[in-house]
N, CA, C and O of each residue as an XYZ file, in Angstrom:
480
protein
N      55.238    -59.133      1.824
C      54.774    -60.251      1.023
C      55.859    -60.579      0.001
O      56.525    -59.691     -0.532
N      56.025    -61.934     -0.270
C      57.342    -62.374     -1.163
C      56.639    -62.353     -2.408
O      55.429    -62.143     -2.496
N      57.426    -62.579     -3.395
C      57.376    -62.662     -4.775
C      56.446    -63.666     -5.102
O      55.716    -63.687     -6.092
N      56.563    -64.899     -3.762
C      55.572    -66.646     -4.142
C      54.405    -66.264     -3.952
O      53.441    -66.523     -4.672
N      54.413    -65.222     -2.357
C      53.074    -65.111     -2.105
C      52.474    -64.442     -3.027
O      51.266    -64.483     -2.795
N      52.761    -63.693     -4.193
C      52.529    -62.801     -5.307
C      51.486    -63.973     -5.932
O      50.280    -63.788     -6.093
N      52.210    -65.219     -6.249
C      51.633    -65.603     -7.173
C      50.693    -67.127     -6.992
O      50.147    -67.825     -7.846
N      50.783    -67.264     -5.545
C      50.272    -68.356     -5.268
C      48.947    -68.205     -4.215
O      49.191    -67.421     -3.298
N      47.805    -68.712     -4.180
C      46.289    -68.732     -3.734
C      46.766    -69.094     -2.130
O      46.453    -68.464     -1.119
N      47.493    -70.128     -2.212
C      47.517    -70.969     -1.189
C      49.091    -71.390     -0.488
O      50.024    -71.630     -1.254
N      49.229    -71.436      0.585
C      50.801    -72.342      1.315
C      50.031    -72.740      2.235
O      48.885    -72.553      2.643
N      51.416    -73.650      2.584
C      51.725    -75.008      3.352
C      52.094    -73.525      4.705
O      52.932    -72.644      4.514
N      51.160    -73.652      6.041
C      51.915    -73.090      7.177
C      52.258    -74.408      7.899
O      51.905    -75.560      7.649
N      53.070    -73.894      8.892
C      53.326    -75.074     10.065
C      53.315    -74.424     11.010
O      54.100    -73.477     11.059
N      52.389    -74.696     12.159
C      52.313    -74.535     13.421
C      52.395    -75.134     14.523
O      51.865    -76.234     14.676
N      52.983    -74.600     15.360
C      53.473    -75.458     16.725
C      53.470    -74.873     17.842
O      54.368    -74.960     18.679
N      51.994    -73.938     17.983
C      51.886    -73.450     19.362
C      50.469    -73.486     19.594
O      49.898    -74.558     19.395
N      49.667    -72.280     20.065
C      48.823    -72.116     20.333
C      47.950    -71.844     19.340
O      46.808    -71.539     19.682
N      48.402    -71.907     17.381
C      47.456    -72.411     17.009
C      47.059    -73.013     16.243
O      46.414    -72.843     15.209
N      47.738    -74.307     17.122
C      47.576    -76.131     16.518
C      45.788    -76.007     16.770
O      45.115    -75.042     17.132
N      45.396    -77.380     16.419
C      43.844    -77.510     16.732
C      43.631    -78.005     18.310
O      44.283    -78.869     18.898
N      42.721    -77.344     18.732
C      42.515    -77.500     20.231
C      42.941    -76.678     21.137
O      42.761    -76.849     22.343
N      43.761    -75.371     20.444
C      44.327    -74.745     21.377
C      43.786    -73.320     21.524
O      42.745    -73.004     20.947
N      44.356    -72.592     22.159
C      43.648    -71.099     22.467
C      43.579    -70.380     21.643
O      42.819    -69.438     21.868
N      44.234    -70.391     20.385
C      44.128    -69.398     18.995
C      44.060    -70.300     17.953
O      44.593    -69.907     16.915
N      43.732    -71.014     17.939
C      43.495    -71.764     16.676
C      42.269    -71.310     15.315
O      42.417    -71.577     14.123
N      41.101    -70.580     15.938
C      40.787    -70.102     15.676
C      41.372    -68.830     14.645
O      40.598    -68.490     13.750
N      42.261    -68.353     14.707
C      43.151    -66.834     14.101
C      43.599    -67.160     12.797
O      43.968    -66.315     11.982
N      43.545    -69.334     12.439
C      43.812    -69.756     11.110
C      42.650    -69.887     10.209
O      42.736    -70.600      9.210
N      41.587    -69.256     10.492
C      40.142    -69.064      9.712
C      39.920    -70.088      9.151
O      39.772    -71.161      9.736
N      39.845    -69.879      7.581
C      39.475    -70.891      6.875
C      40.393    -72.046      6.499
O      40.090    -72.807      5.581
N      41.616    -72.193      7.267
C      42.496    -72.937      6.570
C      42.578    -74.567      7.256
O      42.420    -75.137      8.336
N      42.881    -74.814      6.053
C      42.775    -76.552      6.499
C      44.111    -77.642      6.523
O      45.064    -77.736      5.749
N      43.727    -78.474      7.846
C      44.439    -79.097      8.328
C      44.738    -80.062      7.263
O      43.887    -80.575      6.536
N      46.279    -80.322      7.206
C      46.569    -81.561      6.464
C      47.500    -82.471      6.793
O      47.544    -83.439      6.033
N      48.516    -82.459      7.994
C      48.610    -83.636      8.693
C      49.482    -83.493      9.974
O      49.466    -82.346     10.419
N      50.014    -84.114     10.464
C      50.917    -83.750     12.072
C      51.966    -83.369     10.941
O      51.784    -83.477      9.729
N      53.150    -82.880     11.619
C      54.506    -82.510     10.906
C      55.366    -82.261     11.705
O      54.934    -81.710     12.717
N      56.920    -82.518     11.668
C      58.679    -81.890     12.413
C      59.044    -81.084     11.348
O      58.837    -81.115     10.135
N      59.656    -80.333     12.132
C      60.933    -79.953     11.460
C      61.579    -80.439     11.319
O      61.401    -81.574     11.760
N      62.990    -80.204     10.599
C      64.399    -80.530     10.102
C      64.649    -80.479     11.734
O      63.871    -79.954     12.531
N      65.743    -81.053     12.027
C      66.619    -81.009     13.276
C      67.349    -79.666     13.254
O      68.568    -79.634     13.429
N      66.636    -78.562     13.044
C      67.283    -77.399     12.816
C      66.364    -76.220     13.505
O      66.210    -75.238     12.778
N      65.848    -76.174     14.554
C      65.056    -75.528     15.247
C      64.840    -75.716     16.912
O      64.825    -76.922     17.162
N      64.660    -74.860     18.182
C      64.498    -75.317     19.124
C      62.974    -74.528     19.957
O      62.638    -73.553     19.284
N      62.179    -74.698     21.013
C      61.201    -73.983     21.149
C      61.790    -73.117     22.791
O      62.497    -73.529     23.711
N      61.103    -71.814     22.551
C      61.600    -71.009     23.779
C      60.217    -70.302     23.982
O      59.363    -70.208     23.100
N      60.074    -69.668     25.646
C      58.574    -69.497     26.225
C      58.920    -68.301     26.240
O      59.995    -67.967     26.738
N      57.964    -67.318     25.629
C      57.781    -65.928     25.644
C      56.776    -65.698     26.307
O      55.819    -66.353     25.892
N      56.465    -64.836     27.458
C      55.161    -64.560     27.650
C      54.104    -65.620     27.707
O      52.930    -65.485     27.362
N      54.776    -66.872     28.270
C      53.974    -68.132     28.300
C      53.784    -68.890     26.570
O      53.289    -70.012     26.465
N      54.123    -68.314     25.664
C      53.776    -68.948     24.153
C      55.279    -69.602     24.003
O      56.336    -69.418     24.606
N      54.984    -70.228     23.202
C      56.051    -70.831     22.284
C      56.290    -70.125     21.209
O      55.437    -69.736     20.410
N      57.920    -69.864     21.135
C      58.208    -69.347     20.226
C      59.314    -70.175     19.027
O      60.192    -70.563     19.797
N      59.588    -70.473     18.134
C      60.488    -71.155     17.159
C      61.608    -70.203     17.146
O      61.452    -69.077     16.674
N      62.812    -70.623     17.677
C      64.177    -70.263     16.884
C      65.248    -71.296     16.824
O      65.393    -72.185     17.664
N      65.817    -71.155     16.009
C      67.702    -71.405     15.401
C      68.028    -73.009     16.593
O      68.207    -72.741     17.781
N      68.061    -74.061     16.298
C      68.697    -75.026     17.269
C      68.568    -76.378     16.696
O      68.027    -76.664     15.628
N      69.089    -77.111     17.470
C      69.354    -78.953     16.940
C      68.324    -79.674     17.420
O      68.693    -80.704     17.985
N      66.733    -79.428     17.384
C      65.772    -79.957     17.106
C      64.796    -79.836     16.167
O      64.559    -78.855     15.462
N      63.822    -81.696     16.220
C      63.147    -81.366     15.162
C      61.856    -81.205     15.911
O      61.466    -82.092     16.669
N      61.127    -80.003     15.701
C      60.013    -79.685     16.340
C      58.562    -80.440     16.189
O      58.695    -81.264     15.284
N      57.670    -80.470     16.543
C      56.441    -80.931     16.567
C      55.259    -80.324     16.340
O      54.768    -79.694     17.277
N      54.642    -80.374     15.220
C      53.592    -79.225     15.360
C      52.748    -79.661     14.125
O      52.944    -80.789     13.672
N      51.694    -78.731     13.469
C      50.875    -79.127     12.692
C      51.491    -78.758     11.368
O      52.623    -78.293     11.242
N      50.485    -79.056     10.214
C      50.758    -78.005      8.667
C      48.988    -78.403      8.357
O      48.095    -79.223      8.570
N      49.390    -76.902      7.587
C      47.690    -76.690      7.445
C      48.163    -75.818      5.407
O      49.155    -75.271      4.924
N      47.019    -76.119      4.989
C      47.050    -75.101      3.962
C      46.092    -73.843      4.057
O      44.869    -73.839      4.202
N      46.984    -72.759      3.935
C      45.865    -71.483      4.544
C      46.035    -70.598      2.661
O      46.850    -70.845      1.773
N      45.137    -69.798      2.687
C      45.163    -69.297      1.506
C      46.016    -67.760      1.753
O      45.696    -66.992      2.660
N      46.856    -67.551      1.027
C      47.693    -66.563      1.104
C      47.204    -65.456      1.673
O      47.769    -64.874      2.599
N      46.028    -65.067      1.104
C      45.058    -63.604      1.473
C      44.778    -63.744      3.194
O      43.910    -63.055      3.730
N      45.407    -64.472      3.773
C      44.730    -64.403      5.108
C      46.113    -64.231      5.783
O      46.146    -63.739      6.911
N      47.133    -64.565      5.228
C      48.664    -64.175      5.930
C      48.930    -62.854      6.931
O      49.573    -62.817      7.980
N      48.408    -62.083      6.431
C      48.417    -60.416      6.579
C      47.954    -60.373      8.193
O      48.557    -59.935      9.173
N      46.417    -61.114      8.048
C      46.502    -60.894      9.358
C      46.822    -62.258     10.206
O      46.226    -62.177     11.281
N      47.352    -63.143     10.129
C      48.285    -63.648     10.919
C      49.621    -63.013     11.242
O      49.900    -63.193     12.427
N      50.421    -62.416     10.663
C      51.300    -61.205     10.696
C      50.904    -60.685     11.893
O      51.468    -60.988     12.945
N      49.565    -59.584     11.798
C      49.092    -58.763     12.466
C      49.125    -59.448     14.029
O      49.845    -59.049     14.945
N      48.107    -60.646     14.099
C      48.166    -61.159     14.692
C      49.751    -61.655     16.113
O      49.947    -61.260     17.262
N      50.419    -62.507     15.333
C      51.886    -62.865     16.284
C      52.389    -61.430     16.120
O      53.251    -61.024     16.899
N      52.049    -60.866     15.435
C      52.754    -59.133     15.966
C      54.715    -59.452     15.919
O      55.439    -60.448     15.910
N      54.905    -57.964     15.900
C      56.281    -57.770     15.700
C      57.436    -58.519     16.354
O      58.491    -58.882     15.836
N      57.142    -58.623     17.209
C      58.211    -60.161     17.619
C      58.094    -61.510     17.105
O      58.300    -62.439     17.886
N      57.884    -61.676     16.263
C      57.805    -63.140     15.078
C      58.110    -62.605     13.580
O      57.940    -61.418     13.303
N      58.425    -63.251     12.930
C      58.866    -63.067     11.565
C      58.336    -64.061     10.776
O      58.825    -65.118     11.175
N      57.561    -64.266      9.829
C      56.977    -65.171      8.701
C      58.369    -65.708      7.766
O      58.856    -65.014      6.874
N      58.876    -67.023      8.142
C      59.715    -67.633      7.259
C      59.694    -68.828      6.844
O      58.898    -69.550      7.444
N      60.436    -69.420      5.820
C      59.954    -71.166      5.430
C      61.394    -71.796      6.260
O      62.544    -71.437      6.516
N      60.453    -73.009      6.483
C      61.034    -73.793      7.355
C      60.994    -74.900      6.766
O      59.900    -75.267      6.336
N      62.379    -75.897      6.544
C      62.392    -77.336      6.157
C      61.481    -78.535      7.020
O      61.738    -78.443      8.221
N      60.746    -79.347      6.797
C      60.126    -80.595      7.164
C      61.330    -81.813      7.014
O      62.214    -82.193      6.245
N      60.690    -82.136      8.338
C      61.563    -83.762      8.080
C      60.698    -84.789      7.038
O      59.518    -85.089      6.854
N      61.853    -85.091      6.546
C      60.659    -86.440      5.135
C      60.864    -84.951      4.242
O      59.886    -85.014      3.498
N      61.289    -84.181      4.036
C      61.084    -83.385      2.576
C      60.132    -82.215      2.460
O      59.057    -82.455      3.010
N      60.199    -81.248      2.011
C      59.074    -80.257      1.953
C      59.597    -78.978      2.536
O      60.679    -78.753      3.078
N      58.670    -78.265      2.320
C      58.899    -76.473      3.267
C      57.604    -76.098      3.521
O      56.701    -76.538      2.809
N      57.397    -75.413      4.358
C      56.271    -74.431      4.909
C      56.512    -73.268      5.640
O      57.575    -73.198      6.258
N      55.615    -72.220      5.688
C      56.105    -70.995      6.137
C      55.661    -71.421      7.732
O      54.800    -72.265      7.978
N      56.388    -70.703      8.705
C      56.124    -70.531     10.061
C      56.981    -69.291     10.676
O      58.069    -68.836     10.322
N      55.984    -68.859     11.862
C      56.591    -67.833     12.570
C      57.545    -68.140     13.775
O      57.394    -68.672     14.875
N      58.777    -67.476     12.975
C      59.966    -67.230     14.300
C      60.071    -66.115     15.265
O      59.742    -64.937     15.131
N      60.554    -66.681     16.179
C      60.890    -65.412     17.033
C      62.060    -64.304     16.425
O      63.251    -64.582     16.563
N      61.794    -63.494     15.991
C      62.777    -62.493     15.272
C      63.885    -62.220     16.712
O      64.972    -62.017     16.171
N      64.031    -62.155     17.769
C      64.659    -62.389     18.392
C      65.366    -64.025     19.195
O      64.677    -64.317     20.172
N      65.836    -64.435     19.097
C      66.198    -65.764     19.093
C      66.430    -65.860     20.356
O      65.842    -66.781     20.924
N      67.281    -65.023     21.143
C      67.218    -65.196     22.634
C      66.523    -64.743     23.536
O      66.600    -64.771     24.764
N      65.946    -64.389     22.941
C      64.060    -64.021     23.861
C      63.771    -65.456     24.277
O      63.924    -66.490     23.627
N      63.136    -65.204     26.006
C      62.399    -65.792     26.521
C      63.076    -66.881     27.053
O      64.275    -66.608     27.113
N      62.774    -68.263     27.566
C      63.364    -68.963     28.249
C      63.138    -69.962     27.614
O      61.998    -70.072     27.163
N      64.477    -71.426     27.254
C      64.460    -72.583     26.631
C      63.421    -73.073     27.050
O      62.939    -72.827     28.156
N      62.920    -73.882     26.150
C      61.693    -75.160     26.225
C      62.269    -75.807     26.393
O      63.291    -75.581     25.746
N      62.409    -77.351     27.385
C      63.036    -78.178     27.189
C      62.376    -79.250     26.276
O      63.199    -80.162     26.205
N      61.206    -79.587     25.500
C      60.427    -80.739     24.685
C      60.883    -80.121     23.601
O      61.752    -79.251     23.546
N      59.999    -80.810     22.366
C      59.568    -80.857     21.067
C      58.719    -80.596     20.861
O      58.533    -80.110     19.745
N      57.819    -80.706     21.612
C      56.488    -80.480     21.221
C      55.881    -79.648     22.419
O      55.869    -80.282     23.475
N      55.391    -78.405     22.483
C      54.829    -77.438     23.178
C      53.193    -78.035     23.229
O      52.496    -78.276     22.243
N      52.791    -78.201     24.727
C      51.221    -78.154     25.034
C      50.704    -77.144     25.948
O      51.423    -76.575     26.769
N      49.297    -76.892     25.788
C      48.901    -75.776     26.467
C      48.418    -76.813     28.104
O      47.897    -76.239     29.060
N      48.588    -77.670     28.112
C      48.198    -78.483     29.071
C      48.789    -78.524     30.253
O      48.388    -79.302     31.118
């Protein structure tokens, strides 16, 4: 846990996999609430682990949600994406940051070729 999460109730996550709304874990963001579509900075690309989408290091701007979740529930999202993801802030296009999980390994798994990952 960082020093912010020390002192703040609430962050901005961004999600862009499986648990955007409608998808197979969406559910795992409990009480937290949706607050609008969102990209990344042109500084990110998506790669398939084990069928999921994972976020690392590249020259796109991704597609995905932002939600405000209350800090106390981080822990087990952690738990949750488990040791191959890492909790870090990520720039928004239009301005802003939010935390999202990377693949702590970057060349894990196989390129996505989109922006936007569907379970469809």
């Amino acid at each position: 846990m960082t020093d912010a999460d020390k002192t703040q109730k609430f962050c901005r996550l961004f999600v862009y996999g499986s648990l955007k709304r409608g998808c197979a874990n969406h559910e795992q963001l409990g009480s937290a609430q949706f607050v609008s579509e969102a990209r990344t900075t042109k500084a990110f690309a998506l790669s398939l682990v084990d069928g999921y989408p994972a976020l690392i290091p590249g020259t796109r701007s991704i597609q995905g949600e932002l939600f405000q979740i209350a800090v106390s529930e981080l822990p087990g999202l952690d738990e949750f994406e488990g040791e191959g993801y890492a909790r870090e802030e990520v720039e928004l296009d239009g301005g802003g940051w939010a935390i999202a999980y990377l693949a702590r390994a970057p060349s894990a798994g196989t390129p996505y070729p989109l922006d936007e990952w569907s379970e469809r």
